[in-house]
N, C-alpha and C positions, 0 to 999 in steps of 0.2 A: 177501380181503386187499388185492389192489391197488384195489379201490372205495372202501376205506375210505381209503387213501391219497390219490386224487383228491377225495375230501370235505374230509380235512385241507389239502389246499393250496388246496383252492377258498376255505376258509376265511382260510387266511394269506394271499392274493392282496387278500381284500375291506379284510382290516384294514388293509395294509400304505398300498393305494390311499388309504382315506378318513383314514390318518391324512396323507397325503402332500396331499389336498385340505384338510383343516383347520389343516396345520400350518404349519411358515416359506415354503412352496414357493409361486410364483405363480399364482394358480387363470387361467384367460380375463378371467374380470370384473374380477377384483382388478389384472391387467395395463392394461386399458383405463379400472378408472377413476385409474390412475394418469398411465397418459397424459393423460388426458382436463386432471391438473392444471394441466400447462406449458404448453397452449394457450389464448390469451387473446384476447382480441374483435377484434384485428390481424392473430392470424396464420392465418384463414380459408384464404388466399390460398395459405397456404404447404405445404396439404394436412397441419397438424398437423405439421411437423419441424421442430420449435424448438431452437439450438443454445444451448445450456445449458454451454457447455465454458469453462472458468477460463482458459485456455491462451490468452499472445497475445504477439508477438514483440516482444520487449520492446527490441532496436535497432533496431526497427524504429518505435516511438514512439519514441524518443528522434532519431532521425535524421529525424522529420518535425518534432518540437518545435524542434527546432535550425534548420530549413527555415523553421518559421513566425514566430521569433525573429529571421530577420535578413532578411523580409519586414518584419514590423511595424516594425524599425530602419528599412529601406530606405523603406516608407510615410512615416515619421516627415520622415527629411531630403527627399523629394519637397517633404513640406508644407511644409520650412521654406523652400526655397529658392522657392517660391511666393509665402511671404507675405515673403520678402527681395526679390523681382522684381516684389512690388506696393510695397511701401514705396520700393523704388527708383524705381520708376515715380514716383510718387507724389512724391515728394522732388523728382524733374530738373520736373517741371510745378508745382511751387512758385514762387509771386512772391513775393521781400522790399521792403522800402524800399532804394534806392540810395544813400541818404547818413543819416547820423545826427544829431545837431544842430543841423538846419536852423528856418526860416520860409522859408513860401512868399512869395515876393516877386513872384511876375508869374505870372498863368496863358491860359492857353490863350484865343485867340482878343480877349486886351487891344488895344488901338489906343495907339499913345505914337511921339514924335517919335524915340524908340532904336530904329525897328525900320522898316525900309522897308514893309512889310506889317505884319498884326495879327502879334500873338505864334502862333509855330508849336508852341508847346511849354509848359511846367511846369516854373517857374528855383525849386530846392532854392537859398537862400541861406545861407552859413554859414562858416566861419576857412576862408582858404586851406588848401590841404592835408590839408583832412578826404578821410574815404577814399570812392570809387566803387565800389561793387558790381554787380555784373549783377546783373539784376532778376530773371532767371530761366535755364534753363539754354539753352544756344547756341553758335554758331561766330562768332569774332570776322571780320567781312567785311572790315574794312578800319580801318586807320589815318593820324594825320596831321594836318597844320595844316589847316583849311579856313576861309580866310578871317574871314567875321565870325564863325563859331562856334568859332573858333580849335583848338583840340588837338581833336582829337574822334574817338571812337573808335564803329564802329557794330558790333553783337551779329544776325545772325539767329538767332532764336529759331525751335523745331524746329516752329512752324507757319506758318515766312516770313516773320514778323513784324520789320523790322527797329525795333532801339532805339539814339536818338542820345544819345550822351552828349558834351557839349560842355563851352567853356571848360577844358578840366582844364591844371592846371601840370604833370603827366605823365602820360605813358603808358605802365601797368604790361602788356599785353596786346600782343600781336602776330596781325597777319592768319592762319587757319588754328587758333589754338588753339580748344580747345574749354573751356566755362566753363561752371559752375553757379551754381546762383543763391544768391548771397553771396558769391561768391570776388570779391577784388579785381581790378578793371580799369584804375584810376586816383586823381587824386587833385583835388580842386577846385582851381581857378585862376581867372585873371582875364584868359586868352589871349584874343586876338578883339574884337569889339566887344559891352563892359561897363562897369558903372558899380562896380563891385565884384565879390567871390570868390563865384562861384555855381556850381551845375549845371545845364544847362539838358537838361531830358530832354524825348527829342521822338520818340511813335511810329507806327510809318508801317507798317500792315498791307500783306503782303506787296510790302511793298519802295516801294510807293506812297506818293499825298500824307499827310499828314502827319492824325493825329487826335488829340480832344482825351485824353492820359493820365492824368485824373482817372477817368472811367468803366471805362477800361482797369486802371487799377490797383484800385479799387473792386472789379471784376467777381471780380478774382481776389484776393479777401481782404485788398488793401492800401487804407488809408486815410492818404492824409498828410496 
């Protein structure tokens, strides 16, 4: 009796097992060649533990996206103020024409019984009271009657460069201001020794004698 017993469960044992290896239950091979799917030609390295998990802290993106948002802002106005402090740049090294209106009526290095020496300068002729501009941007050095160049007001310019602006019937600028180039400085006259209302522009690298203002003004985009 009890052998027959041990026959029957040896029996229930074998079924219960192979149905347990054929059925929904994971066999060894079936485990590994599952595994075998999530690992991809990268993750050698990783000894096969690939994190496959949905789950990720979602203020935590959101508090880095906000981080990265007010970098690329912050990026943004670095650049502007760049290309604001080239344009500026760019702007104060600017040369204009100092008068508008004009003919040239006497240039540099002429010989004439109006001038004790050859001409030191480039006479803008044109109506009293047209306006004077600085040619470029500078500190006003000094102002004042001087003699045969009558009213005249001189600009260093930010390479030393001084610039004489003569004859004017006023003087819009005072010694110490600082001036760009187009802002007004004065106005044409006929102060000093002249034969009519002119400008007489005359410039003098770092503070020295005197050169001729056509190549000078030429060099930097001005043609009068």
């Amino acid at each position: 009796m009890a052998g027959a017993f041990v026959l029957v469960l040896a029996a229930f044992c074998a079924t219960v097992l192979g149905n347990t290896t054929d059925g929904n239950s994971l066999s060894s091979s079936k485990y590994q060649t599952i595994s075998q799917s999530y690992i991809g030609p990268d993750d050698s390295t990783s000894g096969g533990k690939v994190d496959v998990s949905r789950d990720f802290n979602r203020s935590l993106v959101k508090k880095q996206a906000k981080i990265q948002a007010e970098q690329v802002i912050q990026a943004q106005a670095d650049l502007a103020k760049k290309v604001d402090k080239q344009s500026d740049l760019l702007r104060k090294n600017q040369w204009v024409l100092p008068v508008t209106g004009y003919h040239l009526s006497a240039r540099f290095g002429q010989r004439s019984g109006l001038w004790s020496t050859v001409h030191t300068g480039l006479d803008f002729a044109g109506p009293s009271g047209s306006t004077i501009v600085s040619v470029a941007a500078g500190v006003v050095k000094s102002t004042g009657y001087e003699g045969a160049y009558g009213n005249r007001t001189v600009v260093t310019l930010t390479d030393g460069t001084d610039v004489w602006y003569c004859h004017q019937s006023r003087i819009a600028v005072k010694p110490g201001d600082r001036v760009d180039p187009g802002q007004t400085i004065g106005y044409t006259g006929s102060t000093g020794n002249v034969t009519g209302p002119h400008l007489h522009l005359e410039i003098r690298p770092n503070g020295g004698g005197p050169v001729n203002p056509e190549p000078e003004l030429i060099q930097h985009g001005i043609r009068p």
